[in-house]
C-alpha positions in Angstrom: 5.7 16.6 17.5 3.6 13.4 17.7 0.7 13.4 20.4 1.5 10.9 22.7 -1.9 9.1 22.7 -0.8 8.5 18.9 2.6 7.0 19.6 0.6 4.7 22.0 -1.8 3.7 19.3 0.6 3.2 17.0 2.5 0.5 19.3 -0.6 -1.0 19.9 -1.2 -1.4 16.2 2.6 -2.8 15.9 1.4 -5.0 18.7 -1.5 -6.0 16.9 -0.4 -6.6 13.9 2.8 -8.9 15.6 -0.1 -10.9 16.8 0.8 -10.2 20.2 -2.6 -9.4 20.8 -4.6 -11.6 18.5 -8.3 -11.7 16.9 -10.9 -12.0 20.0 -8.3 -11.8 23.1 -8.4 -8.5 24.5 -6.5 -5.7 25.4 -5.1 -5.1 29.0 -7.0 -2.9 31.1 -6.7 1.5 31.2 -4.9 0.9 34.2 -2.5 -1.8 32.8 -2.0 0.0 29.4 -1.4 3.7 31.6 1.3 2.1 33.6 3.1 0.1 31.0 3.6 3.7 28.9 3.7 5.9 31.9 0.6 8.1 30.9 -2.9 8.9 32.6 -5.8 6.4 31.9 -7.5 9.6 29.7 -4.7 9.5 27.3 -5.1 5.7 26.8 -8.6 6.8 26.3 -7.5 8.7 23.3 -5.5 5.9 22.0 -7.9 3.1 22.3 -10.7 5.7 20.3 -8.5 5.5 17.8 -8.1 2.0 17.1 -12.2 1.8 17.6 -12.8 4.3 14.8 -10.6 2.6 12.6 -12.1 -1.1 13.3 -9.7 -2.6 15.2 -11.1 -3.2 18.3 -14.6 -3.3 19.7 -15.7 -1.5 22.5 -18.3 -2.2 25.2 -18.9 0.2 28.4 -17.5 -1.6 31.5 -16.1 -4.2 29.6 -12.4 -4.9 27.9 -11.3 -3.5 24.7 -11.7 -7.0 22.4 -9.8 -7.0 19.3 -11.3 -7.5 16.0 -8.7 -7.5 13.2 -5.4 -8.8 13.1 -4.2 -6.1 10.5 -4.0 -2.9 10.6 -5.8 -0.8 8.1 -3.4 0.9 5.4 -3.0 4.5 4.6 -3.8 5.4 0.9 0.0 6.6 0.6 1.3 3.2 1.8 -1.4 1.0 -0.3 -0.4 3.1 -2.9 3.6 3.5 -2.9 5.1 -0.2 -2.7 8.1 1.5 -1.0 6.3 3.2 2.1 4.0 -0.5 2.5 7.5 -2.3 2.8 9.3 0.6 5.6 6.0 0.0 7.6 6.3 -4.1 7.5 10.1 -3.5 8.8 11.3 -4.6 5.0 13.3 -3.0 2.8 12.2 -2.1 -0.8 14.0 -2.1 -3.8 12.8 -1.2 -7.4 14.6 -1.4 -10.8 13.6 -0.4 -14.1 13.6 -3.0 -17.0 12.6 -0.9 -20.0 11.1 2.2 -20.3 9.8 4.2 -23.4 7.1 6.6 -25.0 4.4 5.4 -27.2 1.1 6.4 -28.5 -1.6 6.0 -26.0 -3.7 2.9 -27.0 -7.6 3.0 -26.5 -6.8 1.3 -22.7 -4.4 3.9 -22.4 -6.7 7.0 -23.6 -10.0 5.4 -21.5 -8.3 5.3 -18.5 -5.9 8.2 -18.4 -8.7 10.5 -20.0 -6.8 11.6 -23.1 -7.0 11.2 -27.0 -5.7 8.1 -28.5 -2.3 8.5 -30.1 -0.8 11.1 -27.3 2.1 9.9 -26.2 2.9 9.0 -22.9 5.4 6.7 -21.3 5.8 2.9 -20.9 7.7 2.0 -18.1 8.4 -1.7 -16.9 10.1 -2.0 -13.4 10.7 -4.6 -11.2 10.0 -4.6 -7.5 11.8 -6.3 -4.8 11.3 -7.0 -0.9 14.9 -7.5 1.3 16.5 -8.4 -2.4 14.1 -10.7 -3.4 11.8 -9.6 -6.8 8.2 -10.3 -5.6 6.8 -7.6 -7.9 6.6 -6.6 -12.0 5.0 -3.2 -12.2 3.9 -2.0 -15.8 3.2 1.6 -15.2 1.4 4.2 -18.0 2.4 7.7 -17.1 0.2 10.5 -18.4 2.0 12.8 -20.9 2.3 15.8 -18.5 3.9 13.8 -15.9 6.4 11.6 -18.0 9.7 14.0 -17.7 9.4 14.3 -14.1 9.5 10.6 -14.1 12.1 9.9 -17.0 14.3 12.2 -14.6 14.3 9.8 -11.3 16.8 7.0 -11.7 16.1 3.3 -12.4 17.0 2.1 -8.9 14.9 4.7 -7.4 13.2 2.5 -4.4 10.2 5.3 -4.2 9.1 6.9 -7.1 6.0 8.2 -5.1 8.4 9.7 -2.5 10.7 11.0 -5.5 7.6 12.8 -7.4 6.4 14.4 -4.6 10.1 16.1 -3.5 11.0 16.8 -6.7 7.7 18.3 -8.3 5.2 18.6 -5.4 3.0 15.5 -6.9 0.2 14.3 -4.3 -0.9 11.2 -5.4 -4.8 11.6 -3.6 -7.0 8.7 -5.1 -7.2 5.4 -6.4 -9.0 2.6 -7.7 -7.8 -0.8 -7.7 -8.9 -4.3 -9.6 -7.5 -7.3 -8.3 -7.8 -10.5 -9.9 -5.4 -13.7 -10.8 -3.0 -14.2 -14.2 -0.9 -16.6 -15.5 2.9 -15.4 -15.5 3.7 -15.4 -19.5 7.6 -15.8 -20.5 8.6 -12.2 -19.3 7.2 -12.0 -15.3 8.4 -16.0 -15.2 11.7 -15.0 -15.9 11.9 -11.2 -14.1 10.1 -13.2 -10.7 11.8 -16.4 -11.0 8.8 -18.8 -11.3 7.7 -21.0 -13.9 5.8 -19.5 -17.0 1.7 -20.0 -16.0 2.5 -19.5 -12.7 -0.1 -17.6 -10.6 0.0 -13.9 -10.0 -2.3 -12.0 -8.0 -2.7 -8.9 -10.2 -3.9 -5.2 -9.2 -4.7 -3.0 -12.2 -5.1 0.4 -10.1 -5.7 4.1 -11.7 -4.9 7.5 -9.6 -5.3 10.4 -9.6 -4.4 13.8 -8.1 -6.9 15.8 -5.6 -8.7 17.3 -8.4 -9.2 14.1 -10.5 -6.7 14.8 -12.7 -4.9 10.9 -13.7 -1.5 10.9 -13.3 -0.8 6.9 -14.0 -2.4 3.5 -14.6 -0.7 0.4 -13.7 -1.1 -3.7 -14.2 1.0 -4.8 -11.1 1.8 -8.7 -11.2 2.8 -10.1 -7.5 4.3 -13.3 -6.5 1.6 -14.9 -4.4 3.4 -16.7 -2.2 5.1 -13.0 -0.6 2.2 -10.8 -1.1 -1.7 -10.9 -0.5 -4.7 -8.7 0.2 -7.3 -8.9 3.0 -10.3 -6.4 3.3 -11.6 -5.7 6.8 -15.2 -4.6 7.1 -17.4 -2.8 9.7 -19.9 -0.4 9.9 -17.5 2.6 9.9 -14.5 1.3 8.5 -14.3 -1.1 4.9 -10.3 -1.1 4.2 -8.6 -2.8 2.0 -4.8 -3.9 3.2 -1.8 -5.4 1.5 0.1 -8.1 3.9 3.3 -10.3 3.0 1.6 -14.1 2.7 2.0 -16.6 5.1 
């Protein structure tokens, strides 16, 4: 059972995040925020520590809690797992695979997945969508060891973090991601539904398991105009978050 000092930061980080409270204003008072939830002012306490540690908010003694980001931080698994980011923004997620096929590892392939050039592994092109709409073309290398597990999930599966993890235990743990700009070529113009030399905001991203073991890498091409990426920094807290644009 959830603490309740974490349900209340988690509706203050909703609240946050729906700009109800926004950047510089600041939070109601311990006495304000224990009656409006119906809890004493210490478990507030907890709850407002919380949002502190992770950046947040800024706290001074004897002085208002003042917000300083407007978004929330992500977890790894919901920067990581397109599905899980959508659930948390209230969307729904929807993924479909184009084409999807084993060849032998190029030298990209072999550098970054840590294995000999000319193991197979397996090519898979999917398409990801937000409330219907395609905003995303994932091109996803899949280490040899892990491609049956995920030639086994089917093309419309809207997780296939969530689906690895059930069905084989997988924990995706770490991850390093490279963002930069690209011009859509004839194939994410037509699977996005922009014109060709469009820009895409691209995220080439490798991960591994807990013990360093790479499990996939992956050039992911979004539509600009419904995804973007902000980076919050502080002294105890440098996170980077994905956001629908606007």
């Amino acid at each position: 059972m959830t603490a309740r000092h974490e349900e209340i930061a988690d509706a203050l980080r909703r609240a946050i995040d729906r700009e109800e409270y926004t950047v510089g204003s600041r939070l109601p008072t311990e006495t304000a925020l224990a009656a409006q939830y119906g809890v004493a002012r210490g478990t507030v306490r907890q709850a407002v520590a919380a949002l502190t540690a992770e950046g947040l908010i800024g706290s001074r003694q004897g002085a208002r809690r003042v917000v300083l980001a407007g978004r929330r931080s992500q977890s790894f698994a919901e920067l990581r797992s397109f599905a899980q980011w959508a659930r948390a923004m209230g969307r729904e997620a929807t993924g479909q695979v184009v084409a999807q096929e084993y060849r032998p590892a190029a030298q990209e392939d072999a550098v970054r997945l840590q294995l000999d050039e000319g193991t197979p592994v397996l090519h898979v092109l999917r398409v990801r969508g937000l409330d219907g709409e395609p905003v995303l073309v994932e091109r996803t290398v899949y280490a040899g060891w892990v491609a049956p597990a995920v030639e086994a999930i089917e093309p419309d599966c809207a997780s296939v973090t969530q689906r690895l993890y059930a069905d084989t235990g997988l924990v995706f743990a770490h991850g390093e991601h490279l963002i930069d700009a690209v011009a859509a070529g004839a194939q994410d113009a037509g699977l996005l539904g922009v014109r060709r030399t469009s820009p895409l905001l691209r995220v080439r991203r490798v991960t591994t398991t807990r013990e360093g073991r790479p499990v996939e890498w992956s050039d992911d091409r979004y539509r600009p105009d419904a995804v973007s990426f902000s980076v919050h920094n502080s002294i105890g807290n440098n996170a980077l978050a994905r956001k629908t644009a606007g």
